[in-house]
mmCIF entry with sequence, helices, sheets and N, C-alpha, C, O atoms, coordinates in Angstrom:
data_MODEL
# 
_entry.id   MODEL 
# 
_entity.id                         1 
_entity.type                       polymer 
_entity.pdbx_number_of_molecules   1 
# 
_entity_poly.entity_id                      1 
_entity_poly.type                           'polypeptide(L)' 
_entity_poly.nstd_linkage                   no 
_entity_poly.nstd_monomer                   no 
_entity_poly.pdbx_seq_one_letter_code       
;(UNK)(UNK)(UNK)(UNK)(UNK)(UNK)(UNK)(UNK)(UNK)(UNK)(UNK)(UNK)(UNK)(UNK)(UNK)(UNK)
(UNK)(UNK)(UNK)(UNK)(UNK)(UNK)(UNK)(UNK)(UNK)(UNK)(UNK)(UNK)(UNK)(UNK)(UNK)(UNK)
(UNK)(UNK)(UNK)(UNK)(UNK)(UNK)(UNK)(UNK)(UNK)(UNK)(UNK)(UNK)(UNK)(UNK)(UNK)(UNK)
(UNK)
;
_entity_poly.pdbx_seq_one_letter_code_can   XXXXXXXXXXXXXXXXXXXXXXXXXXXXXXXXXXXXXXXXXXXXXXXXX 
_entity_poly.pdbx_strand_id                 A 
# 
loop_
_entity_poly_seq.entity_id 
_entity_poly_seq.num 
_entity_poly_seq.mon_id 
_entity_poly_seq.hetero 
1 1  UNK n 
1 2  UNK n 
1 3  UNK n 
1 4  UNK n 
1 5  UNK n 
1 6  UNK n 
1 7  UNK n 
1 8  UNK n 
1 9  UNK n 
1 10 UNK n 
1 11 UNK n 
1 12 UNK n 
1 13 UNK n 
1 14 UNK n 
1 15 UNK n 
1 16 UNK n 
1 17 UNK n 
1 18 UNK n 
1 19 UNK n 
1 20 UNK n 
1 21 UNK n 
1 22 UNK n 
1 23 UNK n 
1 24 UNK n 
1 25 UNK n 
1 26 UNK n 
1 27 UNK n 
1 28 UNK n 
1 29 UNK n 
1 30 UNK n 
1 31 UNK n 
1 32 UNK n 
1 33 UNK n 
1 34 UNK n 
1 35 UNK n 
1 36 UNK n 
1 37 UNK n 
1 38 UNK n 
1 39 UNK n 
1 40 UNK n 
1 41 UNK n 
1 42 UNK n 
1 43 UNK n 
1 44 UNK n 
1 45 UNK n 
1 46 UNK n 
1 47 UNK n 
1 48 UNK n 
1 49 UNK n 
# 
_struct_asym.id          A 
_struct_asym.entity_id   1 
# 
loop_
_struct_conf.conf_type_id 
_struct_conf.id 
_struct_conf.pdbx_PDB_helix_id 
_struct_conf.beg_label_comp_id 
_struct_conf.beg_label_asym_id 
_struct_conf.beg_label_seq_id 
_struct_conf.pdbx_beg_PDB_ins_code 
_struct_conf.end_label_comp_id 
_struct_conf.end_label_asym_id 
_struct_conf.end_label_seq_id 
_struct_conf.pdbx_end_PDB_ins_code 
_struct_conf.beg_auth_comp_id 
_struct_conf.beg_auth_asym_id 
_struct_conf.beg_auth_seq_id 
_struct_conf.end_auth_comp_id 
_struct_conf.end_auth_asym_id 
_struct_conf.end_auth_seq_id 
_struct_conf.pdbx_PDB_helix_class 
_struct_conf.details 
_struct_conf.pdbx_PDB_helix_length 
HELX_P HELX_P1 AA1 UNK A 3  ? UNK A 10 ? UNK A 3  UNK A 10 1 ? 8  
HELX_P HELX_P2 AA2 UNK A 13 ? UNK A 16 ? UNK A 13 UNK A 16 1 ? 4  
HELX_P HELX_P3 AA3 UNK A 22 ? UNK A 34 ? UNK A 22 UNK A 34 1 ? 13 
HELX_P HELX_P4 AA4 UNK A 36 ? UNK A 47 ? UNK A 36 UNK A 47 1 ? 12 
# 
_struct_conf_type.id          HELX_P 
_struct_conf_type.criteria    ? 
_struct_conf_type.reference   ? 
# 
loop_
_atom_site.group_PDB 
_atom_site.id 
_atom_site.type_symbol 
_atom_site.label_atom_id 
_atom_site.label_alt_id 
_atom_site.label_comp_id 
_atom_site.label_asym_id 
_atom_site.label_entity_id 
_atom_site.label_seq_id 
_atom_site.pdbx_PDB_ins_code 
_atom_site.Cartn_x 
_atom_site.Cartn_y 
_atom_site.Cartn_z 
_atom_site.occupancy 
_atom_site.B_iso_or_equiv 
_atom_site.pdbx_formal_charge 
_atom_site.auth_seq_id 
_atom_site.auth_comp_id 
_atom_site.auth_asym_id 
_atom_site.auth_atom_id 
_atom_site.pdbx_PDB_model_num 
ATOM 1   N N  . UNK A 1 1  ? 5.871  86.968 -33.012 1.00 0.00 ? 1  UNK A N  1 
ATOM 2   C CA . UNK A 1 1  ? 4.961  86.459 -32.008 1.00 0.00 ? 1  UNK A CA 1 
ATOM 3   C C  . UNK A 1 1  ? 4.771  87.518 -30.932 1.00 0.00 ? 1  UNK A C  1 
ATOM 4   O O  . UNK A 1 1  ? 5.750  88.190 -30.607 1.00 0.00 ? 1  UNK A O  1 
ATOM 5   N N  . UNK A 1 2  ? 3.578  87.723 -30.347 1.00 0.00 ? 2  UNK A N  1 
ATOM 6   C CA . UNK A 1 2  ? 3.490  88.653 -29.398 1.00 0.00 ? 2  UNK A CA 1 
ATOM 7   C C  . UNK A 1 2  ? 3.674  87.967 -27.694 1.00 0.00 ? 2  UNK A C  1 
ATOM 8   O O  . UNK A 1 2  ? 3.822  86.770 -27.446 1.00 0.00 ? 2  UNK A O  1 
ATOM 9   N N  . UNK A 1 3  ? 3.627  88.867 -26.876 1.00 0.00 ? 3  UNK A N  1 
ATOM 10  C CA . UNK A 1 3  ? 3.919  88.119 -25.639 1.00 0.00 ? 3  UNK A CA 1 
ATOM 11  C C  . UNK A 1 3  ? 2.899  87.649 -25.296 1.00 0.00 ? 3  UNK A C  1 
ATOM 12  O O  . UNK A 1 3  ? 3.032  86.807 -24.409 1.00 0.00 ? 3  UNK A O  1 
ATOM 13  N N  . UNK A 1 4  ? 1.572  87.892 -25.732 1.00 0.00 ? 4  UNK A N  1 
ATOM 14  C CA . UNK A 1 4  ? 0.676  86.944 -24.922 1.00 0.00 ? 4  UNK A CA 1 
ATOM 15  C C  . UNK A 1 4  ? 0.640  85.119 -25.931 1.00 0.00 ? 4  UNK A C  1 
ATOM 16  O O  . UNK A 1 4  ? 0.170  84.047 -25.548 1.00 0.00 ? 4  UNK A O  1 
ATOM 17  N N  . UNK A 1 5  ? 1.251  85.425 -27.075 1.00 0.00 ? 5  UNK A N  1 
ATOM 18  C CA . UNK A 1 5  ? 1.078  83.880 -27.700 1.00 0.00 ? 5  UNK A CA 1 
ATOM 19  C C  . UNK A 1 5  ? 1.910  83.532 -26.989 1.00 0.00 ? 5  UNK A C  1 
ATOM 20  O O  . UNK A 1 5  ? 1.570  82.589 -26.274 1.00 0.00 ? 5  UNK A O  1 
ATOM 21  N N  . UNK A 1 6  ? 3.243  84.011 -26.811 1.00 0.00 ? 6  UNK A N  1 
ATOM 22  C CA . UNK A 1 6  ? 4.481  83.649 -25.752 1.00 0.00 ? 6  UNK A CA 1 
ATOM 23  C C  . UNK A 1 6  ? 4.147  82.720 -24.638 1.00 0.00 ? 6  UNK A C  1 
ATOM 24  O O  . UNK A 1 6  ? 4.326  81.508 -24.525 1.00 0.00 ? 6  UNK A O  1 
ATOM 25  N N  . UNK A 1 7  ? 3.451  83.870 -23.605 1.00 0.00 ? 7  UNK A N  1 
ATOM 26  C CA . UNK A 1 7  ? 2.825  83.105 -22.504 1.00 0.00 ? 7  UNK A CA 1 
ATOM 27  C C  . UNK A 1 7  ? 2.261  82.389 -22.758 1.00 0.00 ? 7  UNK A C  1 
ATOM 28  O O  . UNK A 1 7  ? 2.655  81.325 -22.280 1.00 0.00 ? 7  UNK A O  1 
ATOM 29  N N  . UNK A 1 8  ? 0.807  82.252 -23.742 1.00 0.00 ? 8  UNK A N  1 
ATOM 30  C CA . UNK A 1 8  ? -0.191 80.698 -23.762 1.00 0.00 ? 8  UNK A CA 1 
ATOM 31  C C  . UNK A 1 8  ? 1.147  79.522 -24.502 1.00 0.00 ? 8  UNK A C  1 
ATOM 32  O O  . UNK A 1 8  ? 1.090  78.381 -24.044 1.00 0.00 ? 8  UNK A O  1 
ATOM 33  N N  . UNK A 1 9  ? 1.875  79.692 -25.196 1.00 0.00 ? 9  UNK A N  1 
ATOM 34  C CA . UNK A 1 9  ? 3.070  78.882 -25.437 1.00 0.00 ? 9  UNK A CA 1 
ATOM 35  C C  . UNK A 1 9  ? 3.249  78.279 -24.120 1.00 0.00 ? 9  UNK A C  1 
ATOM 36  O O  . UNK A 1 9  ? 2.859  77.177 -23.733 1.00 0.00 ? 9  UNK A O  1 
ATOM 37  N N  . UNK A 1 10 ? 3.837  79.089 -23.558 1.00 0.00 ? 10 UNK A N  1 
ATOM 38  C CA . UNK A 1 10 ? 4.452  78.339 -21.993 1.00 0.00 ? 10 UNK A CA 1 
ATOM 39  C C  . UNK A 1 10 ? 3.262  77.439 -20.949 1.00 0.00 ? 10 UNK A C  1 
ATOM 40  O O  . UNK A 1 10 ? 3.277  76.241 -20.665 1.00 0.00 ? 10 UNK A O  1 
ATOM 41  N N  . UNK A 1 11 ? 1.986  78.823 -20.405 1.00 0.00 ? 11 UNK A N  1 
ATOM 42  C CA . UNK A 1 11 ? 1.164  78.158 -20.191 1.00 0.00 ? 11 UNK A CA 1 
ATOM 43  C C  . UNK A 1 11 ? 0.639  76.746 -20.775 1.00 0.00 ? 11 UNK A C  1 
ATOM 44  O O  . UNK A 1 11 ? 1.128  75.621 -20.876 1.00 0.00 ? 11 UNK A O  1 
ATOM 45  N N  . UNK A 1 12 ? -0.518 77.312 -21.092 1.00 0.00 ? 12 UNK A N  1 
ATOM 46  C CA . UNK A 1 12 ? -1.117 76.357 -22.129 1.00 0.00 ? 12 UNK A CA 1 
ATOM 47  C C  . UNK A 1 12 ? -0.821 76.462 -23.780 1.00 0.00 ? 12 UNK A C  1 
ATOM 48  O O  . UNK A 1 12 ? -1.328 77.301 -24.525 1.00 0.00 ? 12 UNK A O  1 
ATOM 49  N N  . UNK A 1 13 ? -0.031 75.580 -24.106 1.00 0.00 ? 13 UNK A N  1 
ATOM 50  C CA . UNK A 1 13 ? 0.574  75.092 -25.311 1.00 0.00 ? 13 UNK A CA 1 
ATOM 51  C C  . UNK A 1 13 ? -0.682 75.075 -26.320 1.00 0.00 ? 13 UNK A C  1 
ATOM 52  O O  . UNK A 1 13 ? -1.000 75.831 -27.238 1.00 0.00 ? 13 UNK A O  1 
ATOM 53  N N  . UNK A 1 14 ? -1.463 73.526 -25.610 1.00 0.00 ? 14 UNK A N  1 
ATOM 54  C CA . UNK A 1 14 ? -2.679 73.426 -26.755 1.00 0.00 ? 14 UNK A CA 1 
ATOM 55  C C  . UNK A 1 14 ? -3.406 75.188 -27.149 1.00 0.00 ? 14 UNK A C  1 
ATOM 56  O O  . UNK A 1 14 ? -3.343 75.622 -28.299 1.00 0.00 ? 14 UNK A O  1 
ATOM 57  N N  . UNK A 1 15 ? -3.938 75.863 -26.205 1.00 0.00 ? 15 UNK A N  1 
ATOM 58  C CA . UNK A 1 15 ? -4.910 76.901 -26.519 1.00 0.00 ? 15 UNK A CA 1 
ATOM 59  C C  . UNK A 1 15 ? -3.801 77.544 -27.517 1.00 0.00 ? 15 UNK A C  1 
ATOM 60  O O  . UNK A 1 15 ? -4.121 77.594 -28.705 1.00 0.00 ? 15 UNK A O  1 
ATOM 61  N N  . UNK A 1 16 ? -2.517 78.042 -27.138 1.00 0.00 ? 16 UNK A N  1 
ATOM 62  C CA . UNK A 1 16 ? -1.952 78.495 -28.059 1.00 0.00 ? 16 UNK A CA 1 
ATOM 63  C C  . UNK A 1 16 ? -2.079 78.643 -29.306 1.00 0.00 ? 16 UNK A C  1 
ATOM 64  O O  . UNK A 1 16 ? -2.061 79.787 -29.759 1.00 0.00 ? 16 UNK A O  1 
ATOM 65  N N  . UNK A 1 17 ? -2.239 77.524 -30.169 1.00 0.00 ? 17 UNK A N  1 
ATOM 66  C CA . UNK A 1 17 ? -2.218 77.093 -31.441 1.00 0.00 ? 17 UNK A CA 1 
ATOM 67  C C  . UNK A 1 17 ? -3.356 76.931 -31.949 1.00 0.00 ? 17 UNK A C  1 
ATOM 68  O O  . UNK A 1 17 ? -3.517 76.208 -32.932 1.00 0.00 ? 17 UNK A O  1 
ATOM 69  N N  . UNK A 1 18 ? -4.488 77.682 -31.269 1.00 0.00 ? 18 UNK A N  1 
ATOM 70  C CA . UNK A 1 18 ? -5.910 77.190 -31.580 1.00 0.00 ? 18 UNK A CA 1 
ATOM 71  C C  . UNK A 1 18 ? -5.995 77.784 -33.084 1.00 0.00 ? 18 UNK A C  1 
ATOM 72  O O  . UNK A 1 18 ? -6.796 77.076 -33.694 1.00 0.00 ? 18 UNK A O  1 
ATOM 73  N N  . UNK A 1 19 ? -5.659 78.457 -33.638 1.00 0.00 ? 19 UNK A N  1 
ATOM 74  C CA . UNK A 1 19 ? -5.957 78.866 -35.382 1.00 0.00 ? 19 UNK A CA 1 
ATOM 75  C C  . UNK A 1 19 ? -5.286 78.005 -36.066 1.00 0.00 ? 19 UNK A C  1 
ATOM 76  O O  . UNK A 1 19 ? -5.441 77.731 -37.256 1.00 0.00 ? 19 UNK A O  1 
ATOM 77  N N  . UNK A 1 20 ? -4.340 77.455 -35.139 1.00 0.00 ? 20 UNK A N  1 
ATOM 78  C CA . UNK A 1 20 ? -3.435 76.773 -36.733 1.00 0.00 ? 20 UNK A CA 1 
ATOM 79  C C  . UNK A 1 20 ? -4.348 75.494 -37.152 1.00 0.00 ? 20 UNK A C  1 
ATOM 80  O O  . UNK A 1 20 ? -3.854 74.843 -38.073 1.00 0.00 ? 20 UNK A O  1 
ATOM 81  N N  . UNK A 1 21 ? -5.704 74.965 -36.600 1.00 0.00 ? 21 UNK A N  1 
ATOM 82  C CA . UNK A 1 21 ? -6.042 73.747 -37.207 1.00 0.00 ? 21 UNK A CA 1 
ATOM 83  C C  . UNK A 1 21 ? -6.216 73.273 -36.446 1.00 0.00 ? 21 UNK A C  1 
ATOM 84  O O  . UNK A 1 21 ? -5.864 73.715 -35.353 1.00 0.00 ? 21 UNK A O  1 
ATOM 85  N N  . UNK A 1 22 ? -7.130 71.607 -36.628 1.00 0.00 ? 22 UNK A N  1 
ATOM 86  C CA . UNK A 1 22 ? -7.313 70.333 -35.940 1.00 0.00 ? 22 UNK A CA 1 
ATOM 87  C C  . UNK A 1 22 ? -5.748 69.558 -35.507 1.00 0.00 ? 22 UNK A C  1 
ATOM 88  O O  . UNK A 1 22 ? -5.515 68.982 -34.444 1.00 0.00 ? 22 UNK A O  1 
ATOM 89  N N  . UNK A 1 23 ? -4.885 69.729 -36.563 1.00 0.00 ? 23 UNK A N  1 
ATOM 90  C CA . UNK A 1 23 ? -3.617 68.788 -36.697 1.00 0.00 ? 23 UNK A CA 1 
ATOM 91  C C  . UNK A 1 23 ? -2.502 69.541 -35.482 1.00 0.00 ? 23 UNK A C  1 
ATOM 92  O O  . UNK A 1 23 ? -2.137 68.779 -34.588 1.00 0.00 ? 23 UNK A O  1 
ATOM 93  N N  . UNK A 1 24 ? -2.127 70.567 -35.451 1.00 0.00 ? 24 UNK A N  1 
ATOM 94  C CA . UNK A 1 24 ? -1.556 70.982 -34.561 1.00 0.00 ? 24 UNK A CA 1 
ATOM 95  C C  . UNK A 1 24 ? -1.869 70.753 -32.954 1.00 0.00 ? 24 UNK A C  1 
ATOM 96  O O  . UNK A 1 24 ? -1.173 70.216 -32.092 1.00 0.00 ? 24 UNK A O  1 
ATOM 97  N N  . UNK A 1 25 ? -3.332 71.433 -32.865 1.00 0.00 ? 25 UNK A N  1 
ATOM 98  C CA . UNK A 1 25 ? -3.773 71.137 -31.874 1.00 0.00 ? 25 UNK A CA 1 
ATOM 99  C C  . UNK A 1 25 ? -3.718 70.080 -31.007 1.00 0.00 ? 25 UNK A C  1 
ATOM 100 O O  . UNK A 1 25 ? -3.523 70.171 -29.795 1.00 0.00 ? 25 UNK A O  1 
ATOM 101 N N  . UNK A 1 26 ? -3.953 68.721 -31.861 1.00 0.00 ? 26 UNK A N  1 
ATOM 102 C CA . UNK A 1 26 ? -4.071 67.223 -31.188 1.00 0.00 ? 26 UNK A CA 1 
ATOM 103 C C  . UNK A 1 26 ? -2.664 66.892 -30.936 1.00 0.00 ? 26 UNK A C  1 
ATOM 104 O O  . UNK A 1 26 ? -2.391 66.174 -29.974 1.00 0.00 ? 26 UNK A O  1 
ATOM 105 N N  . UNK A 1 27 ? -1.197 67.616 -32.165 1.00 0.00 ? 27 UNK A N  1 
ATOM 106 C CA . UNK A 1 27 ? -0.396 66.956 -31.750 1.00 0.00 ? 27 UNK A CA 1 
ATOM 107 C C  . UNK A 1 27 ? 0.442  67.916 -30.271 1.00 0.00 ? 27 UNK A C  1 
ATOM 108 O O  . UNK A 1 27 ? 1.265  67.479 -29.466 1.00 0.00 ? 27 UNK A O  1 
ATOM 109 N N  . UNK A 1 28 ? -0.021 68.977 -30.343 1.00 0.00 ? 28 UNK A N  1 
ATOM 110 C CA . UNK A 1 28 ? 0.691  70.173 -29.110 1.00 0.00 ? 28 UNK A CA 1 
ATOM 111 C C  . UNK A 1 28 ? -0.221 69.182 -27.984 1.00 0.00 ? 28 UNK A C  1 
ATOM 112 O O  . UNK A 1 28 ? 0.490  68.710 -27.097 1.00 0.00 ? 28 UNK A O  1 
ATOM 113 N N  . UNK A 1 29 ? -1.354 68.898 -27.926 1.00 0.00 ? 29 UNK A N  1 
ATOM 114 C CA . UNK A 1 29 ? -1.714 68.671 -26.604 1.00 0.00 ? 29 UNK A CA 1 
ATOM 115 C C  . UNK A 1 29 ? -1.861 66.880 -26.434 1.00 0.00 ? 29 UNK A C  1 
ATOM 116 O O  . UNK A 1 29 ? -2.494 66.472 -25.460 1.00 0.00 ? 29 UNK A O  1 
ATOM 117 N N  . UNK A 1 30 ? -1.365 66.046 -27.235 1.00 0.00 ? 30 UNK A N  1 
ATOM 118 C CA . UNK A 1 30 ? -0.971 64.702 -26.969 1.00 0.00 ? 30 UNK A CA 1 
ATOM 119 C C  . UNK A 1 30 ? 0.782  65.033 -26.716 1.00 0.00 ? 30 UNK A C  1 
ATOM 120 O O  . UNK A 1 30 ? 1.220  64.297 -25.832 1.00 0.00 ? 30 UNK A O  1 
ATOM 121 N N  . UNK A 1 31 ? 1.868  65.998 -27.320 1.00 0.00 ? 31 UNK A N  1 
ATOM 122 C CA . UNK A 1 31 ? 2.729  66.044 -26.401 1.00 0.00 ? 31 UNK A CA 1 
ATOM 123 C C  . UNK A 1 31 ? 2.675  66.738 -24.938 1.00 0.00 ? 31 UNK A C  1 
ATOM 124 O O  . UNK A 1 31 ? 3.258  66.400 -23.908 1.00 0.00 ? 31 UNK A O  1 
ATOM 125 N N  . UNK A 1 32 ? 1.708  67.915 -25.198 1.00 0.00 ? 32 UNK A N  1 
ATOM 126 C CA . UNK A 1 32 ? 1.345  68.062 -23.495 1.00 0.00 ? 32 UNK A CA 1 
ATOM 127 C C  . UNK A 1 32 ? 1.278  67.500 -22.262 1.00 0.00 ? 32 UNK A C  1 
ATOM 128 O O  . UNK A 1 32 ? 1.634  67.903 -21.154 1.00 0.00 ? 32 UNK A O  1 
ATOM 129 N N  . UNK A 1 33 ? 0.507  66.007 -22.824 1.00 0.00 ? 33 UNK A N  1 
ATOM 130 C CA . UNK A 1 33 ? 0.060  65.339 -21.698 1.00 0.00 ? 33 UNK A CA 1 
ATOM 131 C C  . UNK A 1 33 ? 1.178  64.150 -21.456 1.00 0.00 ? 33 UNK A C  1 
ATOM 132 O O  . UNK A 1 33 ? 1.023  63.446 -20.458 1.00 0.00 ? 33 UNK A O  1 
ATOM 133 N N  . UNK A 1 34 ? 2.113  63.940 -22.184 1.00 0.00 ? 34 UNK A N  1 
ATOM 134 C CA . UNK A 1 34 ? 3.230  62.907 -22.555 1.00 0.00 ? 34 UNK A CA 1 
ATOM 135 C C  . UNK A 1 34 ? 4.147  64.225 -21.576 1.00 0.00 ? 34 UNK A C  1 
ATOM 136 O O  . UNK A 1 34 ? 4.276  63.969 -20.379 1.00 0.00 ? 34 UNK A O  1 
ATOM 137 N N  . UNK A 1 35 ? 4.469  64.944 -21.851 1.00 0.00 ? 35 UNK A N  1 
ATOM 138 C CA . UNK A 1 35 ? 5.511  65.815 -20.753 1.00 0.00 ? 35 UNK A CA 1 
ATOM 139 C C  . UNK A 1 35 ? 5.193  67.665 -20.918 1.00 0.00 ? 35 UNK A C  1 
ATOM 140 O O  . UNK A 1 35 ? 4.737  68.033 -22.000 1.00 0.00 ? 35 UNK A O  1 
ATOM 141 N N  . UNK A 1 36 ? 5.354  68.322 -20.245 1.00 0.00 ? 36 UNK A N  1 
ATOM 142 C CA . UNK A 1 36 ? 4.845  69.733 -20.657 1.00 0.00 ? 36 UNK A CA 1 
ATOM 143 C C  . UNK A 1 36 ? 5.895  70.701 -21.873 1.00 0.00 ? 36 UNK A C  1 
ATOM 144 O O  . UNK A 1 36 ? 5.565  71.578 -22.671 1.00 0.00 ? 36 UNK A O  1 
ATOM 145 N N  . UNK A 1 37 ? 7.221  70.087 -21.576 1.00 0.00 ? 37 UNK A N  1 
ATOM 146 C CA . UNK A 1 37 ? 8.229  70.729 -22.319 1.00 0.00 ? 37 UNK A CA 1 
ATOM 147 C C  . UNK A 1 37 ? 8.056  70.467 -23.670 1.00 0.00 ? 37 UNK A C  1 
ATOM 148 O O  . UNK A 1 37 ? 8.152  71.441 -24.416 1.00 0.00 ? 37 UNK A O  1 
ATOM 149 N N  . UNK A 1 38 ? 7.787  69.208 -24.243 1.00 0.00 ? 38 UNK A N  1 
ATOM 150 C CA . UNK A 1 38 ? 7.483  69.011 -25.900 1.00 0.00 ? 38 UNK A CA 1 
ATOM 151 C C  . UNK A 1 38 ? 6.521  69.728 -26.024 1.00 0.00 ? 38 UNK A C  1 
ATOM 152 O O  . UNK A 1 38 ? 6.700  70.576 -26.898 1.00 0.00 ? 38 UNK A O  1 
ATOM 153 N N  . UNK A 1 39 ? 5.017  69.803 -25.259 1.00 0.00 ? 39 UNK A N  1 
ATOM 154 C CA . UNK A 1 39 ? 4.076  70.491 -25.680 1.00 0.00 ? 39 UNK A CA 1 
ATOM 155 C C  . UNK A 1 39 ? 5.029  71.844 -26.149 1.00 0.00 ? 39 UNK A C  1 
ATOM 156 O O  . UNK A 1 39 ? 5.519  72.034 -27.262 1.00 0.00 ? 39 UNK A O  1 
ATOM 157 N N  . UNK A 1 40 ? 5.104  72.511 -25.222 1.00 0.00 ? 40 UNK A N  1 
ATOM 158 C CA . UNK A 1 40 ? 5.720  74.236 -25.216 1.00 0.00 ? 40 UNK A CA 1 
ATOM 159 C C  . UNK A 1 40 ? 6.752  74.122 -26.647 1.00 0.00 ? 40 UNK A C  1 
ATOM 160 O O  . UNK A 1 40 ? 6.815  74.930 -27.573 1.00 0.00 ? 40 UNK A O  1 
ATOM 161 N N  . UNK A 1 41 ? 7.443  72.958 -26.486 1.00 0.00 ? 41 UNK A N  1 
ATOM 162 C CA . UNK A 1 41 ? 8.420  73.765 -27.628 1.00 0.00 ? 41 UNK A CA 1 
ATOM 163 C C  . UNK A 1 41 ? 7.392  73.102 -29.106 1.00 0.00 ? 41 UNK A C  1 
ATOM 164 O O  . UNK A 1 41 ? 7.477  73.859 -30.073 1.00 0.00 ? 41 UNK A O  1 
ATOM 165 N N  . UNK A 1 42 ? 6.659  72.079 -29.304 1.00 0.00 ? 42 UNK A N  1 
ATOM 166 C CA . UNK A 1 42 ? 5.769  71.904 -30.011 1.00 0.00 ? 42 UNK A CA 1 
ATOM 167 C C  . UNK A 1 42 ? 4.952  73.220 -30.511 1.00 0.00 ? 42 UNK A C  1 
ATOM 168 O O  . UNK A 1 42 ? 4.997  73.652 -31.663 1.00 0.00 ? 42 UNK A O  1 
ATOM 169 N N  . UNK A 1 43 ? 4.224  73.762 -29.485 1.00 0.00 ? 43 UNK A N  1 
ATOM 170 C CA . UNK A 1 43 ? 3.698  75.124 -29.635 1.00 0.00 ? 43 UNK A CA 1 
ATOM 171 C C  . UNK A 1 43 ? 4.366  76.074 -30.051 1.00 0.00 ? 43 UNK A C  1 
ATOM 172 O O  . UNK A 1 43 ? 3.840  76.781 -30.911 1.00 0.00 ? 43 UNK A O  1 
ATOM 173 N N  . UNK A 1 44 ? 5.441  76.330 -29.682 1.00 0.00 ? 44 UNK A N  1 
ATOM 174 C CA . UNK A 1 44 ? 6.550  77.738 -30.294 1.00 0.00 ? 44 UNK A CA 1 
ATOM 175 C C  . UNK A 1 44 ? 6.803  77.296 -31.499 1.00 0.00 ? 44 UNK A C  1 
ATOM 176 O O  . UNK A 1 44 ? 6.497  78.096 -32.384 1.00 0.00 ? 44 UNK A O  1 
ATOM 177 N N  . UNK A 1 45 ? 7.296  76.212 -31.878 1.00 0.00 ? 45 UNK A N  1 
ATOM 178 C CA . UNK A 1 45 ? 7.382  75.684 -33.300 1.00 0.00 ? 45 UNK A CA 1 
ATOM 179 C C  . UNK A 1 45 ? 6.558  76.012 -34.032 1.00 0.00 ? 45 UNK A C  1 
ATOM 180 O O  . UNK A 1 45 ? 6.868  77.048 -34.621 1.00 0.00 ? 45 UNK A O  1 
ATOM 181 N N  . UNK A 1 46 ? 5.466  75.555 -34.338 1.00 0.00 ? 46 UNK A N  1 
ATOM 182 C CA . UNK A 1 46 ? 3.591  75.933 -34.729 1.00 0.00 ? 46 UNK A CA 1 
ATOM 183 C C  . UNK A 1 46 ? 3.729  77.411 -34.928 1.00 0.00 ? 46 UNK A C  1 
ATOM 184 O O  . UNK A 1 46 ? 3.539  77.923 -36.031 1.00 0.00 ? 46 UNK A O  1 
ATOM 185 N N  . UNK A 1 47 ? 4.095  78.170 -33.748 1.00 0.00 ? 47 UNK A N  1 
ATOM 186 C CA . UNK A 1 47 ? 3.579  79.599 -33.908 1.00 0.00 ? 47 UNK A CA 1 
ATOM 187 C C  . UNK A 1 47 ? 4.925  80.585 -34.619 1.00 0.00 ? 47 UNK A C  1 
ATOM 188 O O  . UNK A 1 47 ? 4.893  81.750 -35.017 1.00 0.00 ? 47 UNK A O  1 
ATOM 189 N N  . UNK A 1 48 ? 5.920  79.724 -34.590 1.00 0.00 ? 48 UNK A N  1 
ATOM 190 C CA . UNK A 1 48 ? 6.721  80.707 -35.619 1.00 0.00 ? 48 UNK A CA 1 
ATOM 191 C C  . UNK A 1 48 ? 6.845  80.154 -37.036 1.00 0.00 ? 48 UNK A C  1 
ATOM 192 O O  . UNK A 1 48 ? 7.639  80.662 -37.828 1.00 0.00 ? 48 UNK A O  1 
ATOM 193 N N  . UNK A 1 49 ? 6.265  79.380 -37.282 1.00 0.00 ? 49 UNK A N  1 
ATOM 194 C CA . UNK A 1 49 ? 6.216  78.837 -39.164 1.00 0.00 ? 49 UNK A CA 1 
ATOM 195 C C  . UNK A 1 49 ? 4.469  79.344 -39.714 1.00 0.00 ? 49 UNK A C  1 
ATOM 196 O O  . UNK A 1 49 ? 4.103  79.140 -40.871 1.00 0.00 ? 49 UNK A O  1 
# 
């Protein structure tokens, strides 16, 4: 992973994951809005598999 996926990880989770699909996306940014920490580790998950 490079440091800028890093940062949009932390930042913004959803934009992060924008290639991996419709399915990622909805679920990184419905945990987003439920608390910011699931989003983020939701997102790092996504971007290292």
């Amino acid at each position: 992973m490079s440091l800028l996926r890093v940062l949009l990880c932390i930042i913004l989770p959803p934009l992060a994951v924008y290639d991996k699909g419709i399915g990622p996306i909805l679920l990184t940014l419905i945990l987003t809005i439920v608390g910011w920490v699931p989003g983020v580790i939701a997102a790092i998950i996504f971007n290292v598999m």
